[in-house]
Every structure is written in C-alpha cells, then in structure tokens.
PyMOL Python script that loads the backbone (N, CA, C, O; Angstrom):
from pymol import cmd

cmd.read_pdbstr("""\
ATOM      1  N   UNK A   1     -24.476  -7.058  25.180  1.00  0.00           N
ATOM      2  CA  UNK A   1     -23.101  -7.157  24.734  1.00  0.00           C
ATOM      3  C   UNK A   1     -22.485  -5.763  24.823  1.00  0.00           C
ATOM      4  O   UNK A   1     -23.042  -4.804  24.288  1.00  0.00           O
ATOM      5  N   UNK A   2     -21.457  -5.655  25.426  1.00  0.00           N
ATOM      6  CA  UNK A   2     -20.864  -4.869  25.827  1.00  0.00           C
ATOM      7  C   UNK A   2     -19.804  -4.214  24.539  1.00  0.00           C
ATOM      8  O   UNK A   2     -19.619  -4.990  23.601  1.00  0.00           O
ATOM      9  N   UNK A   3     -19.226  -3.064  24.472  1.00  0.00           N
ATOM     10  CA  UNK A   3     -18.558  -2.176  23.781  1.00  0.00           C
ATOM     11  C   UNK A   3     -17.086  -3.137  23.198  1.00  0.00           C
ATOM     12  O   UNK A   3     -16.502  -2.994  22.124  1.00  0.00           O
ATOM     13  N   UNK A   4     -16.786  -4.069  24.260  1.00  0.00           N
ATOM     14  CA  UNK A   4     -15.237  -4.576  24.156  1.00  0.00           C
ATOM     15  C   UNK A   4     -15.648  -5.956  23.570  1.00  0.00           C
ATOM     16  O   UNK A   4     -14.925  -6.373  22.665  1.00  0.00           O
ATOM     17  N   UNK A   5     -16.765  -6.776  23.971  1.00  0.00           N
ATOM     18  CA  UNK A   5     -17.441  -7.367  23.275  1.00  0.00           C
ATOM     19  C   UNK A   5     -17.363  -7.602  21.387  1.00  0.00           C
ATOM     20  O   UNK A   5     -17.006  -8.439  20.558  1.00  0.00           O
ATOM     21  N   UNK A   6     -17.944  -6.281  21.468  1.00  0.00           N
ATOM     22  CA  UNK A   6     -18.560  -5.830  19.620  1.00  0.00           C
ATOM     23  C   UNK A   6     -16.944  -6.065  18.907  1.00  0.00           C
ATOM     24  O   UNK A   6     -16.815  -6.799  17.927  1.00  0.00           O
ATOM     25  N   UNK A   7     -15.554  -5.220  19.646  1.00  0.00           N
ATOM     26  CA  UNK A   7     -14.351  -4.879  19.329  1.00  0.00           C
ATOM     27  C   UNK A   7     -14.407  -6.402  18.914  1.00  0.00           C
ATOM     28  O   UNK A   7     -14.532  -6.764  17.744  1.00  0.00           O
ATOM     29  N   UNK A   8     -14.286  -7.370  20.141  1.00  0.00           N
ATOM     30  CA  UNK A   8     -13.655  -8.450  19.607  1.00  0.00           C
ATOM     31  C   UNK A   8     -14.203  -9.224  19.176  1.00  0.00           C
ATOM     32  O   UNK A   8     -13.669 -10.331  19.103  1.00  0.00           O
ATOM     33  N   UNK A   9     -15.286  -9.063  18.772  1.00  0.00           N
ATOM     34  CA  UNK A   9     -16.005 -10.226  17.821  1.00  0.00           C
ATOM     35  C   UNK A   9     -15.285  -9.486  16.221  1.00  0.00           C
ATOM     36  O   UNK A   9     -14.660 -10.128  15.377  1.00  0.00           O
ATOM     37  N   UNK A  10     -15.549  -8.276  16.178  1.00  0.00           N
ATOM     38  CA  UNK A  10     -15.570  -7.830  14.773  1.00  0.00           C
ATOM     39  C   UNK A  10     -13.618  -8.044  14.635  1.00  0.00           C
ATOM     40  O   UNK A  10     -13.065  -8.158  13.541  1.00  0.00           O
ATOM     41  N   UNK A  11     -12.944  -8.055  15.827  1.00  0.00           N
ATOM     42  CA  UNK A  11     -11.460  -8.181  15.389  1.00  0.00           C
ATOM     43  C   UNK A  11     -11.211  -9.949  14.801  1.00  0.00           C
ATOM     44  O   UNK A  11     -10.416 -10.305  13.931  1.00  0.00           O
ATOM     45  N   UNK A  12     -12.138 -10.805  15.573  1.00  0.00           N
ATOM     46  CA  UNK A  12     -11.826 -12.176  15.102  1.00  0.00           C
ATOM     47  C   UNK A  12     -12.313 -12.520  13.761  1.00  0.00           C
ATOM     48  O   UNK A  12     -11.718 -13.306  13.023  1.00  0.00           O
ATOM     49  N   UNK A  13     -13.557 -11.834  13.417  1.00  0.00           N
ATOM     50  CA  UNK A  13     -14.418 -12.278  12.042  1.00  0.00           C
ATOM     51  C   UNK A  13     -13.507 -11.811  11.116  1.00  0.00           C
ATOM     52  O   UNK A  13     -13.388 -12.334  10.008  1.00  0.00           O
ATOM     53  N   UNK A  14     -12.505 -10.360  11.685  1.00  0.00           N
ATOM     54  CA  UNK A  14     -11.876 -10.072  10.294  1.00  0.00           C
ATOM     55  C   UNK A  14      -9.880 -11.429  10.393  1.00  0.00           C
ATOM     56  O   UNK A  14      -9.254 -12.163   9.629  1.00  0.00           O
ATOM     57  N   UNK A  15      -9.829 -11.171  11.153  1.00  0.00           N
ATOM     58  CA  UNK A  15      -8.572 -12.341  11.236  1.00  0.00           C
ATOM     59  C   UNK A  15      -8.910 -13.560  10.824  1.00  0.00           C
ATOM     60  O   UNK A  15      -8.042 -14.268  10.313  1.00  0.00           O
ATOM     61  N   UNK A  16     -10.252 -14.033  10.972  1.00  0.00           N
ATOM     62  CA  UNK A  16     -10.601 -15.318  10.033  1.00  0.00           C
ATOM     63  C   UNK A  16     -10.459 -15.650   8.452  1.00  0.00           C
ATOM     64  O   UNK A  16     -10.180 -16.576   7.690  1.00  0.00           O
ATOM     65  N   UNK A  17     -10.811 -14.377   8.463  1.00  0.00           N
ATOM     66  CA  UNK A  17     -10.765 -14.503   6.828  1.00  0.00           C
ATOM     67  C   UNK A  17      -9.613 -14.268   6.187  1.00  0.00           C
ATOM     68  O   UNK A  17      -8.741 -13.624   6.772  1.00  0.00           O
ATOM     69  N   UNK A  18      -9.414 -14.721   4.943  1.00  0.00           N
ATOM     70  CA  UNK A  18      -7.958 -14.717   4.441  1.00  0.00           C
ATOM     71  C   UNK A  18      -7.609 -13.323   3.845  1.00  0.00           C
ATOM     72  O   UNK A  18      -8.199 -13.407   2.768  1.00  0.00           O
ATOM     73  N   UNK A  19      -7.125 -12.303   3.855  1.00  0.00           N
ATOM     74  CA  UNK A  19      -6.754 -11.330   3.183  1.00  0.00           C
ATOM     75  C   UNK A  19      -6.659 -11.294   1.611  1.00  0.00           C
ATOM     76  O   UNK A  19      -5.876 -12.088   1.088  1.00  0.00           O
ATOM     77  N   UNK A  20      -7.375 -10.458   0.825  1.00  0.00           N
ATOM     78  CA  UNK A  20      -7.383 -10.943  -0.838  1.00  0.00           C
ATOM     79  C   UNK A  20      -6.298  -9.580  -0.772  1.00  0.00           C
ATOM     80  O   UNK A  20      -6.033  -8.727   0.074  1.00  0.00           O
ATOM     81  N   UNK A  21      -5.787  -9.937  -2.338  1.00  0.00           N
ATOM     82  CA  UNK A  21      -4.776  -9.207  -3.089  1.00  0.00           C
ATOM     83  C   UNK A  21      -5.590  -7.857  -3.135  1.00  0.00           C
ATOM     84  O   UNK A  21      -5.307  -7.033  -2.266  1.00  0.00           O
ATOM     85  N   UNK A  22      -6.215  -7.653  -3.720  1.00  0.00           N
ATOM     86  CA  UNK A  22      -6.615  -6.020  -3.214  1.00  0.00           C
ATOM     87  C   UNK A  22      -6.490  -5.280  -2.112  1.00  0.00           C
ATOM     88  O   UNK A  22      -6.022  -4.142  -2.082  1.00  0.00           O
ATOM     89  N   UNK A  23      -7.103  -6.209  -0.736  1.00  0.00           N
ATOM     90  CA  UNK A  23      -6.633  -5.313   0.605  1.00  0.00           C
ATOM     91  C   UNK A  23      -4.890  -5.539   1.004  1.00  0.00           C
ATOM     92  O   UNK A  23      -4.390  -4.880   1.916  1.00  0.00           O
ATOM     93  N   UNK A  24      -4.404  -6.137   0.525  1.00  0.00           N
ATOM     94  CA  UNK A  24      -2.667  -6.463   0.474  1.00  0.00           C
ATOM     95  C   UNK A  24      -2.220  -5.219  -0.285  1.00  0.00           C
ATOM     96  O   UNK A  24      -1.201  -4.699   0.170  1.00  0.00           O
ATOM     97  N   UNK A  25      -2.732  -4.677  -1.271  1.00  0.00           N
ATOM     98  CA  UNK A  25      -2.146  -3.503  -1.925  1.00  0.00           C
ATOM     99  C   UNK A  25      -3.033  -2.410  -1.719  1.00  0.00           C
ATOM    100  O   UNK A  25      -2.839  -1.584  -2.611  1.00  0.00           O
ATOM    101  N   UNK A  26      -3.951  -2.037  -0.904  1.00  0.00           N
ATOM    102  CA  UNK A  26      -4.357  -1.223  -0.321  1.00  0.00           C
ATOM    103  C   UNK A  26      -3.612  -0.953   1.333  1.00  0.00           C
ATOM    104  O   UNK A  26      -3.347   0.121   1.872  1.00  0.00           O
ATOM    105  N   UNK A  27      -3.485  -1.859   1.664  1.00  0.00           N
ATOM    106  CA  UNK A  27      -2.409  -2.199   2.771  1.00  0.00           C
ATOM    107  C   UNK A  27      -0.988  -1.249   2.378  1.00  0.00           C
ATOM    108  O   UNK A  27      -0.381  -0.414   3.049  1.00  0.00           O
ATOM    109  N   UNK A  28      -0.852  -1.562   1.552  1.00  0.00           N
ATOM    110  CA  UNK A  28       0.802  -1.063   1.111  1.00  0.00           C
ATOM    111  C   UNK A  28       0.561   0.094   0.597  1.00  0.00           C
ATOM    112  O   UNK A  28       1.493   0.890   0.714  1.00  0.00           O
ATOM    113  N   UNK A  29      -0.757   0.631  -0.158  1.00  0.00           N
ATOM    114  CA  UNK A  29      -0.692   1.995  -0.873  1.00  0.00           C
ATOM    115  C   UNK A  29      -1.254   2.980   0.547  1.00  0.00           C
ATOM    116  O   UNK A  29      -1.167   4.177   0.278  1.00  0.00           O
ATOM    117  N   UNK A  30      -1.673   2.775   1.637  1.00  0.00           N
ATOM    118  CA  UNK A  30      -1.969   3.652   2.452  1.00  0.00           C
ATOM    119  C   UNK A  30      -0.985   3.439   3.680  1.00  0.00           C
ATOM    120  O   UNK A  30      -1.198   3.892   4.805  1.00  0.00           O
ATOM    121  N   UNK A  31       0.253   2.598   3.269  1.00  0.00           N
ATOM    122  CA  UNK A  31       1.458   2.439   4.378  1.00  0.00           C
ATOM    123  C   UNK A  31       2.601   3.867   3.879  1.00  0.00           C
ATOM    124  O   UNK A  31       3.414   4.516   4.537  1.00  0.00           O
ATOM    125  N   UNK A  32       2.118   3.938   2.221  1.00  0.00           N
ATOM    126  CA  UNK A  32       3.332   4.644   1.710  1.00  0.00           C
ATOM    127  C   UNK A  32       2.384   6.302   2.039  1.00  0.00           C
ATOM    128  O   UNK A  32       2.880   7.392   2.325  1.00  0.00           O
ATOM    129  N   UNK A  33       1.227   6.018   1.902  1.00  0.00           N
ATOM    130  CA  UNK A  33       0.707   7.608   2.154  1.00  0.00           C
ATOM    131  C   UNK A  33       1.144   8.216   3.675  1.00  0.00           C
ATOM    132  O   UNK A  33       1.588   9.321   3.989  1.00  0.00           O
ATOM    133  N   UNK A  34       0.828   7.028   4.472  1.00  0.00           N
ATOM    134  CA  UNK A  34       0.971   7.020   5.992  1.00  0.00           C
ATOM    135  C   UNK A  34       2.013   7.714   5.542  1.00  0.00           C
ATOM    136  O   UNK A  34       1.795   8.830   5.069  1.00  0.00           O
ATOM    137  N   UNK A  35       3.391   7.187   5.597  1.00  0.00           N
ATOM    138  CA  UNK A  35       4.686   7.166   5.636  1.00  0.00           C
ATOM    139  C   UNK A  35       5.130   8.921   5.453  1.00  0.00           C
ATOM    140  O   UNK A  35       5.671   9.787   6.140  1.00  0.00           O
ATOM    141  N   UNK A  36       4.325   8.750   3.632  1.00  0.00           N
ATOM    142  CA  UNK A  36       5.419  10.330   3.254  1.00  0.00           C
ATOM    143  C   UNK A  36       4.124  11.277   3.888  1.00  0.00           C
ATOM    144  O   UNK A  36       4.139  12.238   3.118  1.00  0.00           O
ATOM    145  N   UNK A  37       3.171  11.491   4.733  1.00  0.00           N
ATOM    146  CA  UNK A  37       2.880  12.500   5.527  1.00  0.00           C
ATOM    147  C   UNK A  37       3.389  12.646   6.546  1.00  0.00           C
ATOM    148  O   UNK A  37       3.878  13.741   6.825  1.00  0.00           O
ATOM    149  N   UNK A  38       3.437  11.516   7.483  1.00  0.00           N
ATOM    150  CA  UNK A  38       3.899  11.754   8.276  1.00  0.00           C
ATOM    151  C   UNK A  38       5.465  12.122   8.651  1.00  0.00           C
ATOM    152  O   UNK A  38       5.985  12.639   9.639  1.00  0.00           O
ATOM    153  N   UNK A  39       5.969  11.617   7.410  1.00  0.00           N
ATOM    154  CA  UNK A  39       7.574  12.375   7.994  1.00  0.00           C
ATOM    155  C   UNK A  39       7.642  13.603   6.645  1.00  0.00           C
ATOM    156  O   UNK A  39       8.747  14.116   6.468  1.00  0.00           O
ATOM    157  N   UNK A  40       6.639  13.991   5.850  1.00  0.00           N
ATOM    158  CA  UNK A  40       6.586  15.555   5.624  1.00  0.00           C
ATOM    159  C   UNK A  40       5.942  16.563   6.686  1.00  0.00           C
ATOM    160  O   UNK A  40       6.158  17.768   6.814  1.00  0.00           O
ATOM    161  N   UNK A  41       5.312  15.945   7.221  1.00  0.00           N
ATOM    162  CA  UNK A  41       4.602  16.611   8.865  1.00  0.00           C
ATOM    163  C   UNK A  41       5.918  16.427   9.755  1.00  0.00           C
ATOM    164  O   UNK A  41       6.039  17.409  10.487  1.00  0.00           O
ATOM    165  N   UNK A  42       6.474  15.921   9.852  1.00  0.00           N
ATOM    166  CA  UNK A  42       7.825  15.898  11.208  1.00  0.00           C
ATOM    167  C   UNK A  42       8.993  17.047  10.398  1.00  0.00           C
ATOM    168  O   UNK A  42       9.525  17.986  10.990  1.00  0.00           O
ATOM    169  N   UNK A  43       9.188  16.742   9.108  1.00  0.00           N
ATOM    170  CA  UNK A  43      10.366  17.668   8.453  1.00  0.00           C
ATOM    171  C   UNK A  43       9.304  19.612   8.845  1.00  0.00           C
ATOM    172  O   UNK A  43       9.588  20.665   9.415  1.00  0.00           O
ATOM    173  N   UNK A  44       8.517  19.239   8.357  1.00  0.00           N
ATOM    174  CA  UNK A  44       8.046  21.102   8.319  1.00  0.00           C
ATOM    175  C   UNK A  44       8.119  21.205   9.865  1.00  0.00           C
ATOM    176  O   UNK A  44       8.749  22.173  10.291  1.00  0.00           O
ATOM    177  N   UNK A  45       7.580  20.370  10.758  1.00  0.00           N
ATOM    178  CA  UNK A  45       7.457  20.889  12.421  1.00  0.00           C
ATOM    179  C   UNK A  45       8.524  20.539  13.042  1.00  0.00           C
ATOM    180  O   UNK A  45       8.931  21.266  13.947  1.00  0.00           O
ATOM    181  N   UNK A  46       9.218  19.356  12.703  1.00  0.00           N
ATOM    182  CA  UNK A  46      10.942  19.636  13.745  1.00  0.00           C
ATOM    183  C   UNK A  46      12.181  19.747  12.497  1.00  0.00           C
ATOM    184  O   UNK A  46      12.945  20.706  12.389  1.00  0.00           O
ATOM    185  N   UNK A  47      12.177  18.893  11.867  1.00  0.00           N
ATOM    186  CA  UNK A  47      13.606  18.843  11.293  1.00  0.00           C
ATOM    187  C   UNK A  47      13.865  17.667  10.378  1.00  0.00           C
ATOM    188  O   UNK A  47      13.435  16.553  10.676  1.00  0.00           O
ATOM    189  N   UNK A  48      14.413  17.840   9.500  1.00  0.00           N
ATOM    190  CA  UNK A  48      15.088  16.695   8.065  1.00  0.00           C
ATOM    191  C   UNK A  48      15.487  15.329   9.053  1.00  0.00           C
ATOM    192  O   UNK A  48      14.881  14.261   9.134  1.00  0.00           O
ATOM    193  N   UNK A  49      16.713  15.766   9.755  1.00  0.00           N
ATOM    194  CA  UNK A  49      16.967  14.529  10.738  1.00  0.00           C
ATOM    195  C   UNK A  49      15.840  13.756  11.224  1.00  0.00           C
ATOM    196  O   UNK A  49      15.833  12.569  10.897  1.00  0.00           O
ATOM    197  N   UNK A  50      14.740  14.258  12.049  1.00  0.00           N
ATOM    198  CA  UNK A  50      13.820  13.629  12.691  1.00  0.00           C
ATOM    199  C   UNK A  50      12.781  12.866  11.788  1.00  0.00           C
ATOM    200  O   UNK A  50      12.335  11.758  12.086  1.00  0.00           O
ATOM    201  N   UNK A  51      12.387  13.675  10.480  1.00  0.00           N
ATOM    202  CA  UNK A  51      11.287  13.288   9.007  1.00  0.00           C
ATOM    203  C   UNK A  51      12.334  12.071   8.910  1.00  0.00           C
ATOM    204  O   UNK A  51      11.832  10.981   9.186  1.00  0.00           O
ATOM    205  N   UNK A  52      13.397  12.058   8.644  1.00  0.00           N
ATOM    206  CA  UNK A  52      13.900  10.370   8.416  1.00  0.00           C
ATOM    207  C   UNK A  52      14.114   9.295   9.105  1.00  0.00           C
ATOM    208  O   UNK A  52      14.407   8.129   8.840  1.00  0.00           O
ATOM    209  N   UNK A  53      13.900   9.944  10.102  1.00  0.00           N
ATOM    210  CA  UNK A  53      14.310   8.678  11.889  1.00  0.00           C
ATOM    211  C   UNK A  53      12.351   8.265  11.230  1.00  0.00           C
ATOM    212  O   UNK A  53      11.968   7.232  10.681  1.00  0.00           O
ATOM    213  N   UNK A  54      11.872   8.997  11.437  1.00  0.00           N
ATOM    214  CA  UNK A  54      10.230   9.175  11.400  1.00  0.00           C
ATOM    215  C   UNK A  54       9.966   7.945  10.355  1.00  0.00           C
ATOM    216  O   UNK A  54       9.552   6.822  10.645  1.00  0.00           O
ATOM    217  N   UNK A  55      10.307   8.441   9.087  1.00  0.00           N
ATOM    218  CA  UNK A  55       9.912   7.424   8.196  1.00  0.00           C
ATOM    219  C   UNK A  55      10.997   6.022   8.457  1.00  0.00           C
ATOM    220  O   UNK A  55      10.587   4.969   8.945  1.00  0.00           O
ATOM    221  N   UNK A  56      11.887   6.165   8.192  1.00  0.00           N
ATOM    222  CA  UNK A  56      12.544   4.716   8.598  1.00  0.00           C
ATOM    223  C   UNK A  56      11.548   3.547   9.410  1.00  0.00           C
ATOM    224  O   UNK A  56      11.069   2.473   9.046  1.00  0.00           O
ATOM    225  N   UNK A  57      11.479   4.568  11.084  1.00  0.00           N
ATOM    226  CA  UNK A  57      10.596   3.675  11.481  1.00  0.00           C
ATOM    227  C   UNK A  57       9.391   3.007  11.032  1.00  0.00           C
ATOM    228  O   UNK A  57       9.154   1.799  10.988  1.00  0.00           O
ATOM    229  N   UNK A  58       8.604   4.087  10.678  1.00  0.00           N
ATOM    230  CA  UNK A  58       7.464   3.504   9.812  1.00  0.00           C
ATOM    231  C   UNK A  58       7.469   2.778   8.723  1.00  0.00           C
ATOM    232  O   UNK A  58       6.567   2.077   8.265  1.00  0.00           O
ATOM    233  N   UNK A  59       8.584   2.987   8.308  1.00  0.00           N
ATOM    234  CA  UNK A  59       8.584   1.722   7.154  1.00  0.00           C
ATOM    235  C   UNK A  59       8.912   0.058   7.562  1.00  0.00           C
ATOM    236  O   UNK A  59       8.602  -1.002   7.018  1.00  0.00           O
ATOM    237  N   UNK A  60       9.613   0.361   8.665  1.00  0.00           N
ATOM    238  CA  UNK A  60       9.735  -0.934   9.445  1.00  0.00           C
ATOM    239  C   UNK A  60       9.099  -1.544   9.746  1.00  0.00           C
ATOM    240  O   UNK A  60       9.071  -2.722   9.390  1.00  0.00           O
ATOM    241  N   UNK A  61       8.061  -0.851  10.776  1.00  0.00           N
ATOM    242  CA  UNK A  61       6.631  -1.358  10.862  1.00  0.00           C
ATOM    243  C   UNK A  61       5.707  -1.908  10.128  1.00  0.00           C
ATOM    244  O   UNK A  61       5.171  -3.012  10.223  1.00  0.00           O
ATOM    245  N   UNK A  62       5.518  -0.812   9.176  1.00  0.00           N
ATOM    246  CA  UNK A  62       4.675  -1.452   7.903  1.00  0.00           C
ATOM    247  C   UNK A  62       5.079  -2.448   6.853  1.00  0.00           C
ATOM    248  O   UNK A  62       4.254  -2.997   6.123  1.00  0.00           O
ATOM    249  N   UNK A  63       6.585  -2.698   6.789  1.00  0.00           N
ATOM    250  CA  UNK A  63       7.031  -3.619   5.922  1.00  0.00           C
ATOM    251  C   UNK A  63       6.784  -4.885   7.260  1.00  0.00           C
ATOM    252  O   UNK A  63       6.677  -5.983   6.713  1.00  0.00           O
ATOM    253  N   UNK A  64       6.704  -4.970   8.380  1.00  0.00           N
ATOM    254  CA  UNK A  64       6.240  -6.093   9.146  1.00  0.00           C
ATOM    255  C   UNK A  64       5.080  -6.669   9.304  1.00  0.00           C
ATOM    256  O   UNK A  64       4.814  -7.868   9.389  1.00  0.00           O
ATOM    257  N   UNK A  65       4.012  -5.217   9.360  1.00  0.00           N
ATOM    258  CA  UNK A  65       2.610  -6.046   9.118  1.00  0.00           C
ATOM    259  C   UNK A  65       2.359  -6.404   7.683  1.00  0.00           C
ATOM    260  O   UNK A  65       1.721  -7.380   7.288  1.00  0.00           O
ATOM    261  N   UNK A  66       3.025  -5.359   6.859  1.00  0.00           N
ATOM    262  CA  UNK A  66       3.093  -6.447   5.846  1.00  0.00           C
ATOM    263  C   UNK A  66       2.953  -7.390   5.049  1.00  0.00           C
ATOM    264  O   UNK A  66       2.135  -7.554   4.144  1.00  0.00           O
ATOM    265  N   UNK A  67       3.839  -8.053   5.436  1.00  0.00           N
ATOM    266  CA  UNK A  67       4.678  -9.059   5.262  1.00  0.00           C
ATOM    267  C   UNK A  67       3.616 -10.296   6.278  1.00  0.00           C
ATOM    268  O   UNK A  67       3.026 -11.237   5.747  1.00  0.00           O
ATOM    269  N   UNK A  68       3.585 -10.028   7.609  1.00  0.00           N
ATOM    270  CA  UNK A  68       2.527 -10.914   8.095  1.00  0.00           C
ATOM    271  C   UNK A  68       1.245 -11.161   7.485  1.00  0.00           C
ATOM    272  O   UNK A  68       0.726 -12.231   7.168  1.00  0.00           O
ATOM    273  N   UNK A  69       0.753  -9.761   7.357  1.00  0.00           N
ATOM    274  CA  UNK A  69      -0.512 -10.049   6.523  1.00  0.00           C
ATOM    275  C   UNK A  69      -0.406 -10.633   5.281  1.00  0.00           C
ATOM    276  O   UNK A  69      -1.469 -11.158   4.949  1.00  0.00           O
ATOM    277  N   UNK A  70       0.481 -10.739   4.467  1.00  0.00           N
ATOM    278  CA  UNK A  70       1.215 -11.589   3.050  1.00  0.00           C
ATOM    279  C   UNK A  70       0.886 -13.456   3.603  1.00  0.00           C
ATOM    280  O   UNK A  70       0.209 -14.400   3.193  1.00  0.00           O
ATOM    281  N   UNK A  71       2.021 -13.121   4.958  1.00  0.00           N
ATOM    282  CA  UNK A  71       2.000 -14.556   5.199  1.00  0.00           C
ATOM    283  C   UNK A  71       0.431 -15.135   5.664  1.00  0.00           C
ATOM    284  O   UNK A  71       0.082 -16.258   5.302  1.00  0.00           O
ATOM    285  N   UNK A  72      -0.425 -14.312   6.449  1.00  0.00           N
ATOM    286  CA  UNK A  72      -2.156 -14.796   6.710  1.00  0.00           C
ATOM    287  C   UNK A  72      -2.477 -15.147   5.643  1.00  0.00           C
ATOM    288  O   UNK A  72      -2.661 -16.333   5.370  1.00  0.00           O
ATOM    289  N   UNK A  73      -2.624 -14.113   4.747  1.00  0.00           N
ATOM    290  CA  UNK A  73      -3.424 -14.319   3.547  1.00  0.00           C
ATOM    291  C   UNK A  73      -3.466 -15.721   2.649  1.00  0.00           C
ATOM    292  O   UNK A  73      -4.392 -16.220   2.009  1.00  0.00           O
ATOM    293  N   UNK A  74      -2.105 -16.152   2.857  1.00  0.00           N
ATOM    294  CA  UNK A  74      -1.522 -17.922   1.995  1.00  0.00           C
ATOM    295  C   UNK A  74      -1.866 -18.968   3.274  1.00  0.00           C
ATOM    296  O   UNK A  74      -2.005 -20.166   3.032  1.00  0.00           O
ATOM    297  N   UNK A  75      -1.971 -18.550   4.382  1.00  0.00           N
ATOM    298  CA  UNK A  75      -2.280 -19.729   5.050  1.00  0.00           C
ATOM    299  C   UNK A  75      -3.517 -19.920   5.861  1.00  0.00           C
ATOM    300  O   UNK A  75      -3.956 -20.918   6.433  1.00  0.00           O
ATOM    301  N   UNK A  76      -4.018 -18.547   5.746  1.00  0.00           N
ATOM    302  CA  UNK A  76      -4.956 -18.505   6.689  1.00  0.00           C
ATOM    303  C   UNK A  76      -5.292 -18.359   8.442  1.00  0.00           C
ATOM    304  O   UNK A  76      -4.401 -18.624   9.250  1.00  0.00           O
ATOM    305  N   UNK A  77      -6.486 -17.972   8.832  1.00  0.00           N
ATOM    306  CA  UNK A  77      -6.454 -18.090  10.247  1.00  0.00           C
ATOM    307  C   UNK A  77      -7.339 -19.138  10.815  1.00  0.00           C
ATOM    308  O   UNK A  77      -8.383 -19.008  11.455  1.00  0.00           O
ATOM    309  N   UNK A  78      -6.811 -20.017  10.508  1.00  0.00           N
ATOM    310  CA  UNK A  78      -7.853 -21.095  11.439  1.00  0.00           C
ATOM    311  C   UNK A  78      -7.317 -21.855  12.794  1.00  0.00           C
ATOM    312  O   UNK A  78      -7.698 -22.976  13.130  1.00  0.00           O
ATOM    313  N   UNK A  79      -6.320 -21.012  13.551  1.00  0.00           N
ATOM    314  CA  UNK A  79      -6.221 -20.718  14.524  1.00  0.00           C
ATOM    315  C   UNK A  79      -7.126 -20.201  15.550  1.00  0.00           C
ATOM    316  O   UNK A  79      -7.156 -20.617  16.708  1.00  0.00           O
ATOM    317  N   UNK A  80      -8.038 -19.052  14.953  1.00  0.00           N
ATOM    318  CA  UNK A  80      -8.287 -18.297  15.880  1.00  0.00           C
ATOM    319  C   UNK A  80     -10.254 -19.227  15.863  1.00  0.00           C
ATOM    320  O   UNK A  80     -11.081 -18.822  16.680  1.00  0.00           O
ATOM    321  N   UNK A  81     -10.600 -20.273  14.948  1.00  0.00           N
ATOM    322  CA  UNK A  81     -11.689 -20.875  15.191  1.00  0.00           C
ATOM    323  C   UNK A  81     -11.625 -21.837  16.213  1.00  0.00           C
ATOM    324  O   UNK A  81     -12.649 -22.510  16.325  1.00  0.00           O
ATOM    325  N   UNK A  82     -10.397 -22.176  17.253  1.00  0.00           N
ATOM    326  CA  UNK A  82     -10.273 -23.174  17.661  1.00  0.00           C
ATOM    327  C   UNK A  82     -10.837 -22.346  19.273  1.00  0.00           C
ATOM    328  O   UNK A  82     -10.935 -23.008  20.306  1.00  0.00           O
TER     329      UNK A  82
END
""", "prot")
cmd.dss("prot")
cmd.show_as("cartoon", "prot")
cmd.util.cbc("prot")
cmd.orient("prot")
C-alpha cells in the first residue's frame, strides 16, 4: 500500500465518523488562534490594511468549514460507506 493509499484510507475513516462537540470547539478555538496570528504576522510584515483583508478571509473560510463540519456532525457520513 502505497503513501496516497494510507492518505485516503485514514481521510475516509475520519469523514465516517460523526464529529463530537469537543472536536467542533477545538475546531473553532484553533480557527480563532489560526486567525489572530496570522493577520498579527501580516500587520508586523506588510500592513494594518492587508492583517484585515488577511483575517476577514480566514474567517470566511473557517466560519465555512465550520459550519459544514456542524452540519456532518448531526447527520453524519454515510455517504462515503457506499
């Protein structure tokens, strides 16, 4: 079994399972760490303007996976057993 193999077995075993409330707010407490480093890392190396284009985006993002992962977690993936 090959390298891309291992990837996607271990990417389906975890999409099977339903997401519990702990990794949902671990989800969200390392979206907000993500967030304010990385646009305190863009404000010290380019500029205020760019640290907020920076975070905006990222909050977009992360309020999307989210929010998906919210919606997995209540319904599940039993999609991906078929």
């Amino acid at each position: 079994m090959g390298i891309i193999e291992r990837f996607e077995d271990e990417y389906l075993e975890v999409s099977r399972s339903r997401a519990t409330v702990r990794e949902l707010l671990e989800l969200f407490a390392g979206s907000i760490l993500f967030v304010l480093v990385a646009s305190g890392l863009a404000y010290v190396l380019l500029d205020g303007t760019v640290a907020f284009a920076v975070a905006g985006l990222l909050t977009v993002i992360f309020a999307i996976t989210f929010v998906s992962q919210a919606y997995w977690s209540l319904t599940g993936r039993d999609d991906y057993t078929q």
